[in-house]
C-alpha positions as CSV (number, residue, x, y, z in Angstrom):
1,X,18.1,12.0,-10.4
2,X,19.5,9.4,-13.0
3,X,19.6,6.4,-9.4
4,X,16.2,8.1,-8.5
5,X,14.6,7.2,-12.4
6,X,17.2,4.2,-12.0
7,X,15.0,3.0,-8.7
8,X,11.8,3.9,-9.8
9,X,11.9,1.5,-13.1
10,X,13.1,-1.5,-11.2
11,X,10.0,-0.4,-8.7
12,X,7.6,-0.6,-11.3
13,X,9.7,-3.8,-13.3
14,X,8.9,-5.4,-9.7
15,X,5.3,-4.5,-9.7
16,X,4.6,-5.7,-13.2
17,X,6.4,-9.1,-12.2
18,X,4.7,-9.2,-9.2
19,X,1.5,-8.7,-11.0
20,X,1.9,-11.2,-13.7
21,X,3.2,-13.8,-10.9
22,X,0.2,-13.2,-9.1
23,X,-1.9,-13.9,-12.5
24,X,-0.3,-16.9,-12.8
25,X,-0.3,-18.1,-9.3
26,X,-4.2,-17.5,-9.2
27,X,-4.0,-19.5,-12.7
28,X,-2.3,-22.5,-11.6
29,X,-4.5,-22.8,-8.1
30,X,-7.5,-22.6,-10.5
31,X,-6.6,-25.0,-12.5
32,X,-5.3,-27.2,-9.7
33,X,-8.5,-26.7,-7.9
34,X,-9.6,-28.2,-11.1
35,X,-7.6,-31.5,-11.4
36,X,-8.4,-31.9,-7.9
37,X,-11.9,-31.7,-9.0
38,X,-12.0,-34.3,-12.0
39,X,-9.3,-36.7,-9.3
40,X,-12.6,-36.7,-7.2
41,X,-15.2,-37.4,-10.2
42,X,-12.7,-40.4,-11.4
43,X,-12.4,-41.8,-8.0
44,X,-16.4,-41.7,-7.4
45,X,-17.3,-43.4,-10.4
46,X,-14.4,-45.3,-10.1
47,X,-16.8,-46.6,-6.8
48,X,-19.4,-46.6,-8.3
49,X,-18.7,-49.0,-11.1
50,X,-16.7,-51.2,-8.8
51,X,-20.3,-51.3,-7.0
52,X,-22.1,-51.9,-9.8
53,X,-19.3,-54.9,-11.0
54,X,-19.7,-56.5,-7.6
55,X,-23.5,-56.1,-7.4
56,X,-23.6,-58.1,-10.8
57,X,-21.1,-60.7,-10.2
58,X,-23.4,-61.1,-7.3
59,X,-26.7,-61.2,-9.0
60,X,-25.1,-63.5,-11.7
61,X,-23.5,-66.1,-8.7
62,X,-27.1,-66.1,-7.4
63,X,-29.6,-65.8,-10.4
64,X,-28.0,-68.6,-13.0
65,X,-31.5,-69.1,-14.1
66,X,-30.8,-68.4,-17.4
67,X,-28.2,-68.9,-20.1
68,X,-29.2,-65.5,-22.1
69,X,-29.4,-63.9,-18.8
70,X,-25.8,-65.3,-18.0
71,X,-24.7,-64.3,-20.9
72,X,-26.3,-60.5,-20.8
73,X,-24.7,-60.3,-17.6
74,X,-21.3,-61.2,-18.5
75,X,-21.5,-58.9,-21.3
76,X,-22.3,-56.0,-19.0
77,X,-19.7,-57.3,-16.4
78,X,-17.4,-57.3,-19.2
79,X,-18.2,-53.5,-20.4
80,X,-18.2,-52.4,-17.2
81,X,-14.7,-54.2,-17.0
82,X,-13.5,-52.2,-19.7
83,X,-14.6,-49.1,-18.2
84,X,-13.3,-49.5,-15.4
85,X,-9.5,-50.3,-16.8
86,X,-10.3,-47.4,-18.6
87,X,-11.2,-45.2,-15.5
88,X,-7.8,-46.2,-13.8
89,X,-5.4,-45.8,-17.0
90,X,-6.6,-42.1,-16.9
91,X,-6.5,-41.7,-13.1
92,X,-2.0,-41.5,-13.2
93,X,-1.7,-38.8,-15.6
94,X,-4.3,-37.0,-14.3
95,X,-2.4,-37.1,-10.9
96,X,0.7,-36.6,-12.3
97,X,-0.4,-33.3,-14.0
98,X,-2.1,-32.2,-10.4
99,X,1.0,-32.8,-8.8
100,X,3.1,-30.6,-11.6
101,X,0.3,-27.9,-11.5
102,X,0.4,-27.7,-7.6
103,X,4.4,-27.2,-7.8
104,X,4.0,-24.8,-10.5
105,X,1.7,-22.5,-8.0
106,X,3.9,-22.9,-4.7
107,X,6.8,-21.9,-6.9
108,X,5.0,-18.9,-8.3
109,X,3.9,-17.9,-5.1
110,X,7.6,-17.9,-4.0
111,X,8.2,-16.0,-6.8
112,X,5.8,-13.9,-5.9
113,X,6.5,-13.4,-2.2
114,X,9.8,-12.5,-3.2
115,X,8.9,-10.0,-5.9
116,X,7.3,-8.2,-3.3
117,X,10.7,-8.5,-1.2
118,X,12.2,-6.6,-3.7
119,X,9.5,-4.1,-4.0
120,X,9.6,-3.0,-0.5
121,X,13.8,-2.8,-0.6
122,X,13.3,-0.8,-3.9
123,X,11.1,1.6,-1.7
124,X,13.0,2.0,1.3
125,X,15.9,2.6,-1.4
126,X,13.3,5.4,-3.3
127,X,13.0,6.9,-0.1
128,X,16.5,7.0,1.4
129,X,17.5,8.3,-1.8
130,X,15.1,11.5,-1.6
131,X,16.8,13.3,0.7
132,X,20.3,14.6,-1.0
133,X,23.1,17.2,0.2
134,X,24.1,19.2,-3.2
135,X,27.4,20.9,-3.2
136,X,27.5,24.7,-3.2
137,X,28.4,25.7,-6.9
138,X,28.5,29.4,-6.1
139,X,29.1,30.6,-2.5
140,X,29.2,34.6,-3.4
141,X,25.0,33.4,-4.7
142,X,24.8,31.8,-1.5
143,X,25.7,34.7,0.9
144,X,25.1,37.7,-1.5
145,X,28.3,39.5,-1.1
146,X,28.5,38.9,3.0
147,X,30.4,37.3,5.3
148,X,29.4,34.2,7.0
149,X,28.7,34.5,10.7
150,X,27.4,32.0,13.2
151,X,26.0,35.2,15.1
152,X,22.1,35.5,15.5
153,X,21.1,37.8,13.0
154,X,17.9,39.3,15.2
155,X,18.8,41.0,18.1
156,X,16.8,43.6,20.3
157,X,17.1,47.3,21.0
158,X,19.7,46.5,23.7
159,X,22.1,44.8,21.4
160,X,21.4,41.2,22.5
161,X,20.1,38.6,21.0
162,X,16.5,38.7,20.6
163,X,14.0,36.5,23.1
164,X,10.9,35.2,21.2
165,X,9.1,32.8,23.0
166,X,10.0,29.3,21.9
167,X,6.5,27.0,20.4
168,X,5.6,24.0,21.7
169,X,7.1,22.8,18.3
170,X,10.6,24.6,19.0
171,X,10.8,23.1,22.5
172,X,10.2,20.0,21.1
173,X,13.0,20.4,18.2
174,X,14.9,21.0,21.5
175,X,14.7,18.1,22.8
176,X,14.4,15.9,20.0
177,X,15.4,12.2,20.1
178,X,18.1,10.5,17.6
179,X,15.4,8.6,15.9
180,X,17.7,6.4,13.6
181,X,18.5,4.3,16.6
182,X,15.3,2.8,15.9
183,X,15.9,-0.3,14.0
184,X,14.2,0.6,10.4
185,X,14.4,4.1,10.6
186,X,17.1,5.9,8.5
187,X,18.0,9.6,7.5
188,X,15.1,10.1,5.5
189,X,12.5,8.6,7.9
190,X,13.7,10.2,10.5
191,X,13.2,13.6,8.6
192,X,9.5,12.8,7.4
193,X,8.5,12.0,11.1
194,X,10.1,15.4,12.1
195,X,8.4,17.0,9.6
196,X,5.0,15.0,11.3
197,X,6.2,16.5,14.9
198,X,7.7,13.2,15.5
199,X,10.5,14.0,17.6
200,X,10.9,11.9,20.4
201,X,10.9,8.2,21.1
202,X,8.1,8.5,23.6
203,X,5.7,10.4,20.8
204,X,6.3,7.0,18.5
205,X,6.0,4.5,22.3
206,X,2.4,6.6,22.5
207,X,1.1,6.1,18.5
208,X,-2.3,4.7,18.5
209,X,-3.5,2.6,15.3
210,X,-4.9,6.4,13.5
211,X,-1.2,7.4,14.3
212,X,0.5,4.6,12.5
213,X,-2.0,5.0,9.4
214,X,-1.0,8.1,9.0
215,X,2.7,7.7,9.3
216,X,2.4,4.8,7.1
217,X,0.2,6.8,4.5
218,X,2.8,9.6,4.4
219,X,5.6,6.5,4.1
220,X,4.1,4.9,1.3
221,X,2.8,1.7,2.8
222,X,5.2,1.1,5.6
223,X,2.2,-0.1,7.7
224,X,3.4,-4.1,7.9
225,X,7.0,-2.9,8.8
226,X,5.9,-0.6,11.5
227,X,4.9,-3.7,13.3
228,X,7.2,-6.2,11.8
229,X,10.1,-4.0,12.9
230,X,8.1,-2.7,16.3
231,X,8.4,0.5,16.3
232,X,6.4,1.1,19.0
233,X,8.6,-1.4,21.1
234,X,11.7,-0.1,20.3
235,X,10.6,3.2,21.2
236,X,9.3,2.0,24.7
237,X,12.5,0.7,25.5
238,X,14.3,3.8,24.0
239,X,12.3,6.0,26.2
240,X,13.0,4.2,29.4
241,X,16.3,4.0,28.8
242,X,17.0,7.9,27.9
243,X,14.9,8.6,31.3
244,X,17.2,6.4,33.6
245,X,20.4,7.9,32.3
């Protein structure tokens, strides 16, 4: 119980990084999307005043008419001069902090995509873990007094063993598959798909897409490794091979 409580607080420790990763991911892309933003602002008017330079260096080339004129115009070439050294002294840092920003969010997404690594091995670690094989403490509890037989204990009024008609579930336990030599399926899969009526290779080869949402419901969201591993492949081939031995 104590690696059980163990697994389960580095499953919710993973989920809480994962979630504040995520947060901060979706923070970073925001406010990338926003420097990317203000780059494109800066860069239009940036044109724009370049435009507006060149139309009035233009207008001033072919309109010296007048001295005042001249003189207005060189003032506003001169402003706009200004503005535009302005415009490109702020452009570099502006970049410079896109460019941090956007490695900030691919490294929290990494972070993140590996948080929820770990959250899926802390799973399949929860799960294998559930099944355990407890020592008998007291084996005069465990038989009441008798001794241990591998007899059938019901037999008929001949003496013999008794002949109930096997289920359709019993005759599949009968001829049940070793499910583990599916790659992703351990001890404790194997027993939650038995206790589904998943016995055989062929029954996983046949799973429609209701099938696997219900195997991956009662699995805890093992829906993405289903297919990631192929199950359903794996089986196929299982299945064919057991019917040509």
């Amino acid at each position: 119980m104590d690696q059980i409580s163990q697994f389960q607080a580095s499953n919710r420790d993973a989920k809480n990084r994962a979630r504040a990763l995520s947060a901060a991911a979706q923070k970073a892309s925001a406010r990338r999307d926003e420097l990317q933003r203000e780059i494109k602002d800066i860069r239009s008017n940036l044109e724009v005043v370049v435009s507006q330079r060149d139309q009035l260096q233009t207008q001033s080339a072919a309109h010296d008419n007048s001295k005042n004129s001249v003189q207005q115009k060189d003032e506003k070439i001169f402003q706009l001069s200004r503005e535009l050294e302005n415009w490109q002294n702020r452009l570099p840092p502006l970049i410079e902090r896109y460019k941090i920003r956007s490695e900030e969010a691919e490294q929290l997404k990494a972070d993140l995509a590996h948080a929820h690594v770990r959250i899926e091995e802390l799973e399949d670690d929860s799960i294998n873990s559930q099944t355990r094989i407890e020592p008998v403490r007291d084996s005069e509890l465990l038989t009441d007094g008798r001794d241990a037989s591998n007899d059938p204990s019901d037999r008929g009024v001949d003496g013999e063993a008794g002949s109930a008609v096997a289920t359709d579930d019993d005759h599949l336990k009968t001829l049940r598959d070793n499910l583990k030599h599916i790659k992703g399926v351990g001890p404790a899969i194997e027993k939650t798909l038995n206790e589904m009526g998943i016995f055989r290779f062929q029954q996983i080869a046949d799973m429609s897409e209701y099938d696997i949402d219900r195997v991956a419901q009662r699995l805890k969201g093992f829906h993405s490794r289903i297919y990631r591993e192929n199950w359903i492949g794996q089986a196929r081939e299982l299945s064919d091979g057991s019917r040509n031995i």
